[in-house]
N, C-alpha and C positions, 0 to 999 in steps of 0.2 A: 267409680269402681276402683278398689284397690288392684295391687298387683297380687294380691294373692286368689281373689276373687278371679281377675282375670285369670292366671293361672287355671283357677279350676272347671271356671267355663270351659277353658279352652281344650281341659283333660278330658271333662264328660263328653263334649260333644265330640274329642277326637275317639274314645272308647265305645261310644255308639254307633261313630261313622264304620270303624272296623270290623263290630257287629255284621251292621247292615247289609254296608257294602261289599265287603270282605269277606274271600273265603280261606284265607292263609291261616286262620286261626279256630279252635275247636269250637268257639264259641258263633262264628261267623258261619264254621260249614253247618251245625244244629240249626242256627238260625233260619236257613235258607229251606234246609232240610222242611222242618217244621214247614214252612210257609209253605212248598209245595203240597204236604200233604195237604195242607187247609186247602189250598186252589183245587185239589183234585176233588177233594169231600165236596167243596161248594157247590161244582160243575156238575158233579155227580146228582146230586140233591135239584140241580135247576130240570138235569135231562129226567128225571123221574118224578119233577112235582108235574112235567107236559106231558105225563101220561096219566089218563082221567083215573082211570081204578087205582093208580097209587096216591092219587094230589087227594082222592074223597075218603081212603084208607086214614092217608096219613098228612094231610094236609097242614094240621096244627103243629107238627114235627116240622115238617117242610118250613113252614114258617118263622117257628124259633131257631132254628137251624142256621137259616139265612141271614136272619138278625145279627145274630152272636157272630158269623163270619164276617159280615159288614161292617160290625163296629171292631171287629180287629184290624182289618183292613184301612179302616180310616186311621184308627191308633199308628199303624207303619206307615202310611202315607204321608202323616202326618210328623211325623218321626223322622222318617228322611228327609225332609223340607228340613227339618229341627237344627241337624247334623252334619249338614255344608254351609259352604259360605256363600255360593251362590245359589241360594233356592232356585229364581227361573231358569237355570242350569237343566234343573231334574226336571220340572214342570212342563217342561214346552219339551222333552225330551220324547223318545218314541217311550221308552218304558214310563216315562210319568205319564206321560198320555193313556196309555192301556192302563196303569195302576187306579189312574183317575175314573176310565169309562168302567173299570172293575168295579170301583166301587159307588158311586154313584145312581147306577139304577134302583136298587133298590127304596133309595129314600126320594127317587121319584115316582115310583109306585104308588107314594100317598095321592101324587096330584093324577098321574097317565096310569091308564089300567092295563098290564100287561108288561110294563117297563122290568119287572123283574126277569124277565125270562135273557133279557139284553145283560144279564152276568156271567152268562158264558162269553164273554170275553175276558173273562180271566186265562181262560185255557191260551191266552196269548202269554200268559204272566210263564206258563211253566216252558217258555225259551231259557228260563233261569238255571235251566238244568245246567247249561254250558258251565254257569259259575260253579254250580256245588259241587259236579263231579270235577270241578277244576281241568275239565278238559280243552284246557288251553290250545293242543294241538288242533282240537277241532274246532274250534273258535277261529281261529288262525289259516285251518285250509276254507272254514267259510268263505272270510275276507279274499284267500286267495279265490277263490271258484267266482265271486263278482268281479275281482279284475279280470279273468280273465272271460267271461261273458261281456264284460265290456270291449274287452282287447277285441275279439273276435264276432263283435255286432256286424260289422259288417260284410264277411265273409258271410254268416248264416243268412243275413237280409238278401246277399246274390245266388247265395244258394237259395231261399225261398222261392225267390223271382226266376229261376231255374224249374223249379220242381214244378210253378203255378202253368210256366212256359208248356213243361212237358205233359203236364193234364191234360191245357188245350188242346193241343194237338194230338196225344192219344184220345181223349173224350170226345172228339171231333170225328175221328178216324172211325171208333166203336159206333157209334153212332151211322156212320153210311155205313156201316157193314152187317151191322144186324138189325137196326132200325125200330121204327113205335112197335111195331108188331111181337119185337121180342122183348120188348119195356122199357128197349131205349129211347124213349119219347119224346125228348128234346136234347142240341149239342150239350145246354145248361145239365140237362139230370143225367148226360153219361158223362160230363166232368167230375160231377157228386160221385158217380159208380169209380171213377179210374182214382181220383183222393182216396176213397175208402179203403180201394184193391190195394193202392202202392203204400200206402200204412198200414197193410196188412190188418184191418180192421174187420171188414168181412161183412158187412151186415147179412148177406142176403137177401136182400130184398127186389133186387135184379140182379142176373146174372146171363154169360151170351150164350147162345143154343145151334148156333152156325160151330163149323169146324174150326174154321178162317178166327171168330169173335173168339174162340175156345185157349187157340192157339195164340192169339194175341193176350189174352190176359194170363195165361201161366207167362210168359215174357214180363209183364207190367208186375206179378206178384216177386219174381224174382229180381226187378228192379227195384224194387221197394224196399227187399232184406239190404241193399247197394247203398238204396238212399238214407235208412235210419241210420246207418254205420257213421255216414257223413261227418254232422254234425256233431257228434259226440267223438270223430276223430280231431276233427278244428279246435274244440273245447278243451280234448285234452292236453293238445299240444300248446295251448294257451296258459293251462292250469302248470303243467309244466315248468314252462318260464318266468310264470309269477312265483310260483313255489321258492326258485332259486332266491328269486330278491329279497325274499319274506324271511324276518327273523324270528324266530318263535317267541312270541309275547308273555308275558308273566301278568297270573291273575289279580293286579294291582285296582285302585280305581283312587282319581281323583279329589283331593278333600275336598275342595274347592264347587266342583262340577258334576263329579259323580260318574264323570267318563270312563269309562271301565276300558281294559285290556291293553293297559301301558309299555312299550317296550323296560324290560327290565332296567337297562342303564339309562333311561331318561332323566333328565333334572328337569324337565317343562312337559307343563300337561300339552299334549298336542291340539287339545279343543281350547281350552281360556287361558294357556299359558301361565298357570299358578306353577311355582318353584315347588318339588319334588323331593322328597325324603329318599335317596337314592339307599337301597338296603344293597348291604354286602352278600 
C-alpha cells in the first residue's frame, strides 16, 4: 500500500471514528441523536408487538419494522469495529456487549421462537444520552457517586449490621408484648413487621393493638425517618470528597479503544495507553 493510500485509510477511518464516537462535532451530536431515536422506535415496537390485539393488528409492521432496525444496527456495529484500531477494545467492552445483545436476537429468532422480544436491550444503548447532551458534568458526578459508594461500603455494611441488630431485638420485644393472638406469630414475622415499620413502608398486614405494642411502634416509625437519613449522610459526605479530586472530563474518546471521557489534557489513553491528540 502506498503512502497516499495509507494516508487515506487512515483519514476515513479517522472521520468515522469522530462520527461515531464523537460528540464535539455537528456531524457526531446528529449521529448519536439519530441513533437514539432508532433505539427508542425499536423498544417501542418490541413492547407493542407483546401486546396480543396490536402484534394481530399490526403484526406484518412490527415485523418489517424490526428488520430494518436490525440491519441498521448491525451496519453501526459493524462500523465501529471498522473505525479503531483496536476492535476487541469495543467488543468485549460493556457497550459492545449491549450493542451486540441489541442486535443479535432478532436473527436468532429464525432458529429460538421468542428471541425477538430479548431487543429490549437496546433500552441499555440509550445510557448514550450522556454523550449527546455532552453532559459531561454528569458523566463525571456518576464516576464520582461510585467512588464514593465505594469509599463508604463499609460504613453502610456496619450500619446494616446495626439496623439488622436493632430489628432483632425490637421484633423480639413486639413479639412478647402483644403476641400470636394479635398476629405476632413468630419472633421471625415481628422482625418482617419492625423492617417494614422502620422503612417506613407500611404494609399492613399486621399491626399492634396493646397500648404498650402502640406506643412502641410510633418510637420504631420515628426511628426509621433517623435511619433512612443515615446512609444518604455517609454517601454524601463521601460524594463530597471525591467531587474535590475529580477534574471535569471532556467528551473525548479513544481512536484506538473507544474509551470514552478522557481527561482534557491527557496525551495517553488511560485504558490501552494509545498517544492522544491533545486539542487546545
Amino acid at each position: 500500500m502506498s503512502l497516499t493510500d495509507k494516508k487515506t485509510d487512515r483519514s476515513w477511518k479517522a472521520t468515522l471514528h469522530e462520527v461515531i464516537y464523537g460528540t464535539h462535532t455537528p456531524a457526531g451530536r446528529w449521529f448519536d441523536i439519530i441513533l437514539l431515536l432508532v433505539i427508542v422506535y425499536s423498544v417501542i415496537v418490541v413492547m407493542l408487538e407483546s401486546v396480543p390485539r396490536y402484534d394481530e393488528k399490526y403484526h406484518e409492521f412490527f415485523n418489517i419494522s424490526e428488520w430494518v432496525v436490525t440491519v441498521l444496527f448491525t451496519i453501526e456495529y459493524l462500523l465501529r469495529i471498522a473505525c479503531i484500531k483496536r476492535p476487541s477494545r469495543y467488543i468485549f467492552s460493556f457497550f459492545g456487549m449491549v450493542d451486540f445483545l441489541s442486535t443479535i436476537p432478532k436473527y436468532l429468532s429464525f432458529f429460538f421462537v421468542g428471541t425477538q422480544y430479548f431487543t429490549a436491550f437496546r433500552a441499555l444503548r440509550l445510557l448514550r444520552i450522556f454523550r449527546i447532551l455532552k453532559l459531561v458534568r454528569y458523566t463525571g458526578a456518576s464516576n464520582n457517586l461510585v467512588k464514593a459508594l465505594n469509599a463508604s461500603r463499609t460504613k453502610i455494611l456496619i450500619f446494616i449490621f446495626f439496623v439488622l441488630v436493632v430489628s432483632l431485638l425490637l421484633g423480639t420485644v413486639m413479639y412478647l408484648v402483644e403476641g400470636p393472638e394479635h398476629g405476632f406469630k413468630s419472633i421471625p414475622h415481628s422482625v418482617y413487621w419492625t423492617i417494614v415499620t422502620l422503612t417506613t413502608v407500611g404494609y399492613g398486614d399486621i399491626s399492634p393493638e396493646t397500648g404498650f405494642g402502640q406506643f412502641l411502634a410510633t418510637l420504631i416509625m420515628i426511628i426509621g425517618y433517623g435511619i433512612i437519613a443515615v446512609p444518604t449522610g455517609i454517601v454524601s459526605a463521601e460524594y463530597a470528597s471525591a467531587k474535590e479530586k475529580v477534574k471535569a472530563d471532556e467528551g473525548r474518546s479513544c481512536p484506538a479503544c473507544a474509551t470514552e471521557i478522557l481527561k482534557d489534557d491527557a496525551h495517553y489513553c488511560r485504558k490501552c495507553g494509545e498517544k492522544l491528540d491533545v486539542e487546545n
